[in-house]
ZAMARGU-4260 file (C-alpha; in steps of 0.2 Angstrom, whole numbers, plus 5000, padded with zeros to 4 digits):
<rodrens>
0) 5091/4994/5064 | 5082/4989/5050 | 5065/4984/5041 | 5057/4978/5026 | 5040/4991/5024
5) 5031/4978/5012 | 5016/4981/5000 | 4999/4979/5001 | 4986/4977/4986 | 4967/4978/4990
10) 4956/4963/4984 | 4942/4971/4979 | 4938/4989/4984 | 4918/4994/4989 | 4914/5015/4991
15) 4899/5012/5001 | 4895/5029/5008 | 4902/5047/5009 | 4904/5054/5025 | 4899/5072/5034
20) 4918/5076/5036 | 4919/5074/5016 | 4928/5057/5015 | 4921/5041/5009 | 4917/5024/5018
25) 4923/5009/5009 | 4925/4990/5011 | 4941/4979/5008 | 4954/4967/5011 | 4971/4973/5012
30) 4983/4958/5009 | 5003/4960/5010 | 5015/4957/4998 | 5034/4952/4996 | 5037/4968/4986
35) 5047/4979/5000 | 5057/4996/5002 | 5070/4995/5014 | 5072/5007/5030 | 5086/5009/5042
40) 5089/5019/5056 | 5103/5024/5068 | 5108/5036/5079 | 5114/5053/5075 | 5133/5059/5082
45) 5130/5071/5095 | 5142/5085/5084 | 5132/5079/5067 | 5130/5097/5057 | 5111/5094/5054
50) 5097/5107/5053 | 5085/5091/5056 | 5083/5078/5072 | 5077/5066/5059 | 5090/5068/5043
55) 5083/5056/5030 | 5093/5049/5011 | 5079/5043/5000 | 5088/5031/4987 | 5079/5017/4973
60) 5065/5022/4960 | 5056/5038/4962 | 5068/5046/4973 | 5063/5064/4970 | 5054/5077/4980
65) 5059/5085/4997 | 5066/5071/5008 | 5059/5084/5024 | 5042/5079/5018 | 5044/5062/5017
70) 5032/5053/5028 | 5045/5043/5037 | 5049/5061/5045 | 5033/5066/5047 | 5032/5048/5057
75) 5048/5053/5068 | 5040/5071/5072 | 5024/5063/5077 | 5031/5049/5092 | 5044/5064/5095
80) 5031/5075/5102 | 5026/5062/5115 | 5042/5052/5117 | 5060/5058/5119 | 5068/5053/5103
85) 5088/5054/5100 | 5093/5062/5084 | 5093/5052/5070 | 5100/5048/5051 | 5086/5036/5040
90) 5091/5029/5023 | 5073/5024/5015 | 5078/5013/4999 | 5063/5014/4989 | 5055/4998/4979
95) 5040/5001/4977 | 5034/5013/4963 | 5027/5028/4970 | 5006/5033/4968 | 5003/5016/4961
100) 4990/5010/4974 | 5001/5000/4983 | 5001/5008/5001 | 5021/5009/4999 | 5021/5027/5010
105) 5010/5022/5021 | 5021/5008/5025 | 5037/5015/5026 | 5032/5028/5040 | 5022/5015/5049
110) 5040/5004/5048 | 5047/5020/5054 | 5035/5018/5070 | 5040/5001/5074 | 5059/5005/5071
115) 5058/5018/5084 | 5045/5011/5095 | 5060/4995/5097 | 5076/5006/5095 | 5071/5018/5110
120) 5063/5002/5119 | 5045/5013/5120 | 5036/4998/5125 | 5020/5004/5112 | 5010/4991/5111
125) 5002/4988/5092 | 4984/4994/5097 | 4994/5012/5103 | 5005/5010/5088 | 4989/5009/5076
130) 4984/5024/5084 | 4999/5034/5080 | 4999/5027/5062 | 4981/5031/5057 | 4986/5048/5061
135) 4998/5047/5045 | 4985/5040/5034 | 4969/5030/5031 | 4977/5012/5027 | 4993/5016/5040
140) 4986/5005/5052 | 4986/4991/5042 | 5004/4989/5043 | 5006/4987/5059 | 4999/4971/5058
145) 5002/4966/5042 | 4991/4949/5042 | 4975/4950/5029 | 4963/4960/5035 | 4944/4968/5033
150) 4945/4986/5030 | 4930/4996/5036 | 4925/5018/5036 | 4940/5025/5028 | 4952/5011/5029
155) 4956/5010/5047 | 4946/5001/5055 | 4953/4981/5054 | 4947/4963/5056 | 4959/4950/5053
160) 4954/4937/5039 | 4962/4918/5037 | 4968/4921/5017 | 4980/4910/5009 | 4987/4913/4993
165) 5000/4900/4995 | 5006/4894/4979 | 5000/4906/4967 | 5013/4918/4956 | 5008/4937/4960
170) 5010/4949/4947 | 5012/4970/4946 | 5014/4978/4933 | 5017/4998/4935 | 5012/5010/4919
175) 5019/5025/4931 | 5004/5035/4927 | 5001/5046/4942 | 4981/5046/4947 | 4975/5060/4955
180) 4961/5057/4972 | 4951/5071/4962 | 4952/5058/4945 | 4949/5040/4955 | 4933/5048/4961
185) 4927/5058/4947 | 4913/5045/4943 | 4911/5035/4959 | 4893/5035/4965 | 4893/5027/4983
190) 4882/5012/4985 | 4883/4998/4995 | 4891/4983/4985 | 4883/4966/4977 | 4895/4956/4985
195) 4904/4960/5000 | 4925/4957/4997 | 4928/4949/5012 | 4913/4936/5008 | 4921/4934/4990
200) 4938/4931/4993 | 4934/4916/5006 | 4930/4909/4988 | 4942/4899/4975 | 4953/4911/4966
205) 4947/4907/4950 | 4928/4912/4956 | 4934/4932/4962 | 4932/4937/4941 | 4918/4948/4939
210) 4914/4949/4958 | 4928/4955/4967 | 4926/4971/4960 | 4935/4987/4961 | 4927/5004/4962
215) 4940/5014/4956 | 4941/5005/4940 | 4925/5014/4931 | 4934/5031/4932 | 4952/5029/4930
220) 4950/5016/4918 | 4938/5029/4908 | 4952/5044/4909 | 4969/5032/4905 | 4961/5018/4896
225) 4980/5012/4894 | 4978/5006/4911 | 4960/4995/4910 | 4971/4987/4894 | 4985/4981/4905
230) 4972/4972/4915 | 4964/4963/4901 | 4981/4957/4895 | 4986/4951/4913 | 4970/4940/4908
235) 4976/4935/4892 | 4995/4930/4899 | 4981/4917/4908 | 4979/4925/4925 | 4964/4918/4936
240) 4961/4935/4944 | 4968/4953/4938 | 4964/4970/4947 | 4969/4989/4949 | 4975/4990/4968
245) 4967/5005/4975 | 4964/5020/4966 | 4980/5013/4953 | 4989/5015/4944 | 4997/4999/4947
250) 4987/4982/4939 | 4991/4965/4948 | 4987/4947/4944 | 4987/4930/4950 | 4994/4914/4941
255) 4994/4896/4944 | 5009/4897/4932 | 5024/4906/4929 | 5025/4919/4919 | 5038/4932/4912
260) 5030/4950/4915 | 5045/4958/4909 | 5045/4949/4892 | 5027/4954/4891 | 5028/4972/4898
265) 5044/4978/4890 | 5042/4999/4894 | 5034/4995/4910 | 5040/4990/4930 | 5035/4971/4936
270) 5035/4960/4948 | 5033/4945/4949 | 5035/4934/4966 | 5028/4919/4973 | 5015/4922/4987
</rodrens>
Protein backbone atom coordinates (compact mmCIF):
# COMPACT_ATOMS: atom_id res chain seq x y z
CA UNK A 1 0.00 0.00 0.00
CA UNK A 2 0.99 3.43 -0.82
CA UNK A 3 0.77 7.27 -0.29
CA UNK A 4 1.88 10.57 -1.50
CA UNK A 5 2.54 12.68 2.26
CA UNK A 6 2.30 16.14 0.34
CA UNK A 7 3.52 19.65 1.69
CA UNK A 8 2.33 22.32 3.27
CA UNK A 9 3.48 26.06 3.39
CA UNK A 10 1.93 28.61 5.88
CA UNK A 11 0.32 31.76 4.49
CA UNK A 12 1.35 34.14 6.91
CA UNK A 13 2.38 32.91 10.29
CA UNK A 14 1.16 35.34 13.74
CA UNK A 15 3.14 34.35 17.37
CA UNK A 16 0.47 35.82 19.44
CA UNK A 17 1.18 34.73 22.80
CA UNK A 18 3.60 32.29 24.89
CA UNK A 19 2.14 29.82 26.88
CA UNK A 20 2.63 28.47 30.73
CA UNK A 21 4.08 25.05 29.33
CA UNK A 22 6.75 27.34 27.40
CA UNK A 23 5.48 26.96 23.77
CA UNK A 24 3.95 29.61 21.79
CA UNK A 25 0.47 30.30 20.44
CA UNK A 26 0.37 31.41 16.88
CA UNK A 27 -2.14 31.97 13.94
CA UNK A 28 -2.12 30.61 10.34
CA UNK A 29 -3.26 28.91 7.20
CA UNK A 30 -1.71 25.75 6.42
CA UNK A 31 -2.45 25.22 2.66
CA UNK A 32 -1.11 21.85 0.78
CA UNK A 33 0.96 21.51 -1.91
CA UNK A 34 1.81 19.11 -4.88
CA UNK A 35 5.50 18.70 -3.64
CA UNK A 36 5.13 14.82 -2.16
CA UNK A 37 7.52 12.17 -0.61
CA UNK A 38 6.39 8.81 -1.39
CA UNK A 39 5.46 6.08 1.48
CA UNK A 40 4.77 2.33 1.04
CA UNK A 41 4.19 -0.24 3.37
CA UNK A 42 3.77 -4.05 3.32
CA UNK A 43 3.83 -6.76 5.56
CA UNK A 44 6.84 -8.40 7.01
CA UNK A 45 7.54 -12.37 6.20
CA UNK A 46 7.01 -14.00 9.37
CA UNK A 47 10.92 -15.68 9.23
CA UNK A 48 12.27 -11.70 8.30
CA UNK A 49 15.66 -11.53 10.37
CA UNK A 50 14.73 -7.96 11.86
CA UNK A 51 15.64 -6.44 15.14
CA UNK A 52 12.66 -3.96 14.44
CA UNK A 53 8.47 -4.67 13.81
CA UNK A 54 8.66 -1.53 11.83
CA UNK A 55 12.09 -1.99 9.40
CA UNK A 56 12.10 1.44 7.45
CA UNK A 57 14.63 2.24 3.91
CA UNK A 58 14.67 6.02 3.72
CA UNK A 59 15.85 6.88 0.07
CA UNK A 60 15.73 10.64 -2.08
CA UNK A 61 17.47 13.91 -0.78
CA UNK A 62 18.49 14.16 2.67
CA UNK A 63 18.59 10.49 3.40
CA UNK A 64 20.78 10.59 6.44
CA UNK A 65 20.36 9.93 10.11
CA UNK A 66 19.14 6.93 11.91
CA UNK A 67 16.08 5.43 9.97
CA UNK A 68 15.00 3.99 13.73
CA UNK A 69 14.22 7.52 14.62
CA UNK A 70 12.42 8.38 11.74
CA UNK A 71 9.07 9.75 12.54
CA UNK A 72 7.22 7.22 10.38
CA UNK A 73 8.50 4.76 13.14
CA UNK A 74 7.89 6.64 15.86
CA UNK A 75 4.25 6.78 14.08
CA UNK A 76 4.03 2.85 13.85
CA UNK A 77 5.15 2.53 17.60
CA UNK A 78 2.48 4.91 18.79
CA UNK A 79 -0.94 2.94 16.97
CA UNK A 80 1.04 -0.29 17.93
CA UNK A 81 0.74 0.25 21.53
CA UNK A 82 -3.14 0.53 21.16
CA UNK A 83 -3.70 -1.72 18.11
CA UNK A 84 -2.26 -5.06 17.07
CA UNK A 85 -0.04 -4.27 14.23
CA UNK A 86 1.71 -6.97 11.86
CA UNK A 87 5.41 -6.58 11.26
CA UNK A 88 6.24 -4.31 8.85
CA UNK A 89 8.95 -3.20 5.93
CA UNK A 90 8.33 0.97 4.96
CA UNK A 91 10.24 2.53 2.14
CA UNK A 92 9.98 6.42 2.73
CA UNK A 93 11.29 8.14 -0.74
CA UNK A 94 12.04 11.54 0.46
CA UNK A 95 11.08 14.78 -1.85
CA UNK A 96 10.88 17.14 0.16
CA UNK A 97 14.04 18.97 1.57
CA UNK A 98 14.34 18.43 5.10
CA UNK A 99 14.11 21.58 8.01
CA UNK A 100 12.93 23.72 5.33
CA UNK A 101 9.47 24.75 7.00
CA UNK A 102 7.56 22.64 4.74
CA UNK A 103 5.82 20.22 7.43
CA UNK A 104 7.43 17.23 5.07
CA UNK A 105 8.03 15.02 8.64
CA UNK A 106 5.00 15.64 9.90
CA UNK A 107 3.56 14.41 6.89
CA UNK A 108 5.11 11.42 6.27
CA UNK A 109 4.26 9.91 9.85
CA UNK A 110 0.68 11.19 9.64
CA UNK A 111 0.69 9.19 5.97
CA UNK A 112 2.09 6.40 8.09
CA UNK A 113 -1.23 6.62 10.28
CA UNK A 114 -3.52 6.58 7.53
CA UNK A 115 -1.45 3.61 5.75
CA UNK A 116 -2.05 1.61 8.85
CA UNK A 117 -5.22 2.75 9.94
CA UNK A 118 -6.56 1.25 6.17
CA UNK A 119 -3.99 -1.78 5.87
CA UNK A 120 -5.13 -3.25 9.27
CA UNK A 121 -8.80 -2.12 8.52
CA UNK A 122 -8.63 0.02 12.21
CA UNK A 123 -11.78 1.74 11.33
CA UNK A 124 -10.09 5.24 13.05
CA UNK A 125 -12.09 7.74 12.19
CA UNK A 126 -10.05 11.25 11.14
CA UNK A 127 -11.04 13.11 14.47
CA UNK A 128 -9.30 9.85 16.39
CA UNK A 129 -6.65 9.77 13.78
CA UNK A 130 -5.84 13.64 14.50
CA UNK A 131 -5.56 12.69 18.01
CA UNK A 132 -2.82 10.11 17.44
CA UNK A 133 -0.97 12.69 15.09
CA UNK A 134 -0.83 15.71 17.11
CA UNK A 135 0.90 13.52 19.53
CA UNK A 136 3.88 13.31 16.83
CA UNK A 137 3.83 17.04 16.51
CA UNK A 138 2.22 20.43 16.47
CA UNK A 139 1.03 20.76 12.61
CA UNK A 140 0.59 16.54 12.47
CA UNK A 141 -2.96 17.09 12.55
CA UNK A 142 -3.04 19.02 9.67
CA UNK A 143 -2.49 16.17 7.50
CA UNK A 144 -4.99 14.23 8.18
CA UNK A 145 -7.19 16.53 6.38
CA UNK A 146 -5.21 18.09 4.05
CA UNK A 147 -7.87 20.91 2.87
CA UNK A 148 -6.76 24.65 3.84
CA UNK A 149 -7.11 25.29 7.01
CA UNK A 150 -7.01 28.01 10.29
CA UNK A 151 -4.36 26.95 12.65
CA UNK A 152 -4.80 28.10 16.18
CA UNK A 153 -2.57 27.50 20.03
CA UNK A 154 0.38 25.59 18.75
CA UNK A 155 -0.82 24.46 15.47
CA UNK A 156 -3.38 21.98 16.08
CA UNK A 157 -6.25 23.19 16.47
CA UNK A 158 -8.01 23.47 12.76
CA UNK A 159 -10.85 25.20 10.98
CA UNK A 160 -11.23 24.56 7.52
CA UNK A 161 -11.10 27.66 5.07
CA UNK A 162 -12.49 27.89 1.25
CA UNK A 163 -8.90 28.82 -0.57
CA UNK A 164 -8.39 28.68 -4.15
CA UNK A 165 -5.07 29.06 -5.73
CA UNK A 166 -6.23 27.54 -8.90
CA UNK A 167 -4.31 28.89 -11.69
CA UNK A 168 -1.42 30.31 -10.06
CA UNK A 169 2.40 28.87 -10.67
CA UNK A 170 3.88 27.90 -6.96
CA UNK A 171 7.38 28.34 -6.48
CA UNK A 172 10.05 26.93 -3.61
CA UNK A 173 13.23 27.46 -3.60
CA UNK A 174 15.40 25.53 -0.86
CA UNK A 175 19.03 27.33 0.24
CA UNK A 176 19.43 24.02 2.59
CA UNK A 177 20.32 26.12 5.50
CA UNK A 178 19.12 24.29 8.50
CA UNK A 179 17.35 27.01 11.13
CA UNK A 180 17.45 26.15 14.53
CA UNK A 181 13.79 26.55 16.85
CA UNK A 182 16.31 28.48 19.28
CA UNK A 183 17.36 30.96 16.09
CA UNK A 184 13.56 31.38 14.48
CA UNK A 185 12.63 32.72 17.92
CA UNK A 186 15.54 34.66 18.95
CA UNK A 187 13.79 38.10 18.27
CA UNK A 188 10.08 37.01 18.25
CA UNK A 189 8.16 39.25 20.71
CA UNK A 190 4.65 37.77 20.95
CA UNK A 191 1.86 40.18 20.12
CA UNK A 192 -1.27 39.81 18.52
CA UNK A 193 -1.17 40.58 14.68
CA UNK A 194 -2.34 43.74 12.59
CA UNK A 195 -4.20 41.67 10.34
CA UNK A 196 -5.47 38.30 11.18
CA UNK A 197 -4.19 35.57 8.03
CA UNK A 198 -7.01 34.00 7.72
CA UNK A 199 -8.95 37.43 7.13
CA UNK A 200 -6.12 38.44 4.55
CA UNK A 201 -5.88 35.54 2.56
CA UNK A 202 -9.92 35.63 1.67
CA UNK A 203 -8.29 38.67 -0.37
CA UNK A 204 -6.81 38.80 -4.07
CA UNK A 205 -3.41 37.42 -4.11
CA UNK A 206 -1.85 40.34 -5.32
CA UNK A 207 -3.17 42.38 -2.14
CA UNK A 208 -1.34 39.54 0.61
CA UNK A 209 2.20 41.84 0.13
CA UNK A 210 3.03 43.64 3.14
CA UNK A 211 0.08 41.98 5.15
CA UNK A 212 0.39 38.51 5.08
CA UNK A 213 3.18 38.57 7.31
CA UNK A 214 5.49 36.03 8.69
CA UNK A 215 6.95 36.29 12.19
CA UNK A 216 9.76 34.23 11.80
CA UNK A 217 11.08 36.29 9.08
CA UNK A 218 12.64 39.40 11.49
CA UNK A 219 14.97 36.77 13.21
CA UNK A 220 15.99 34.32 10.61
CA UNK A 221 16.23 36.87 7.99
CA UNK A 222 18.66 38.96 10.48
CA UNK A 223 21.06 35.78 11.18
CA UNK A 224 21.07 34.30 7.28
CA UNK A 225 20.39 37.34 5.42
CA UNK A 226 21.06 35.06 2.16
CA UNK A 227 17.65 33.75 2.93
CA UNK A 228 15.38 37.42 3.21
CA UNK A 229 17.47 37.98 -0.39
CA UNK A 230 15.98 34.92 -1.96
CA UNK A 231 12.72 36.44 -1.10
CA UNK A 232 13.21 39.63 -2.63
CA UNK A 233 14.38 37.97 -5.87
CA UNK A 234 11.24 35.68 -5.91
CA UNK A 235 9.83 39.42 -6.17
CA UNK A 236 11.85 40.64 -8.80
CA UNK A 237 11.41 37.17 -11.18
CA UNK A 238 7.65 39.05 -10.76
CA UNK A 239 6.02 37.10 -8.11
CA UNK A 240 2.54 38.64 -6.57
CA UNK A 241 3.23 37.27 -3.27
CA UNK A 242 6.72 35.71 -1.81
CA UNK A 243 7.15 34.29 1.78
CA UNK A 244 9.38 32.11 4.25
CA UNK A 245 7.02 28.85 5.07
CA UNK A 246 7.44 28.51 8.77
CA UNK A 247 10.51 29.02 10.63
CA UNK A 248 12.42 28.46 6.74
CA UNK A 249 14.54 27.91 5.32
CA UNK A 250 12.57 27.40 2.43
CA UNK A 251 11.21 30.76 0.41
CA UNK A 252 8.04 30.30 -1.82
CA UNK A 253 6.15 32.42 -4.37
CA UNK A 254 3.29 32.83 -6.37
CA UNK A 255 3.12 33.65 -10.30
CA UNK A 256 0.44 34.39 -12.74
CA UNK A 257 3.27 33.42 -15.07
CA UNK A 258 5.57 30.79 -15.65
CA UNK A 259 8.68 30.95 -14.61
CA UNK A 260 12.11 28.79 -14.66
CA UNK A 261 13.30 28.69 -10.96
CA UNK A 262 16.16 26.43 -11.84
CA UNK A 263 17.59 29.07 -14.46
CA UNK A 264 17.15 31.57 -11.81
CA UNK A 265 18.56 29.48 -8.74
CA UNK A 266 21.34 27.49 -10.22
CA UNK A 267 23.07 26.07 -6.57
CA UNK A 268 19.81 25.95 -5.18
CA UNK A 269 16.56 22.96 -4.97
CA UNK A 270 13.02 24.33 -6.69
CA UNK A 271 10.06 23.63 -7.47
CA UNK A 272 7.90 24.75 -9.35
CA UNK A 273 4.24 23.40 -9.93
CA UNK A 274 0.87 24.57 -10.88
CA UNK A 275 -1.65 24.81 -7.85
Amino acid sequence: MIDFPKAKINLGLSIVGRRPDGYHDLETVFCAVPLADALEIHPMDEGFPSATDCDIKVTGINPGGDEQQNLVVRAYNLLKATHPLPRIHAHLHKAIPSQAGLGGGSSDCTSMLKLLNNACQLGLDKPTLARYAAKLGADCPFFVYGSAAYAEGIGERLTPIELSLAGWTLGIVCPGIPVSTREAFATIKPQPAAENCRDVVTLPVEAWRGRLVNDFEQSVFAIHPEIGHLKQQLYDLGAAYASMSGSGSSVYALFRQPVDLKRAFPKELTFTCKM
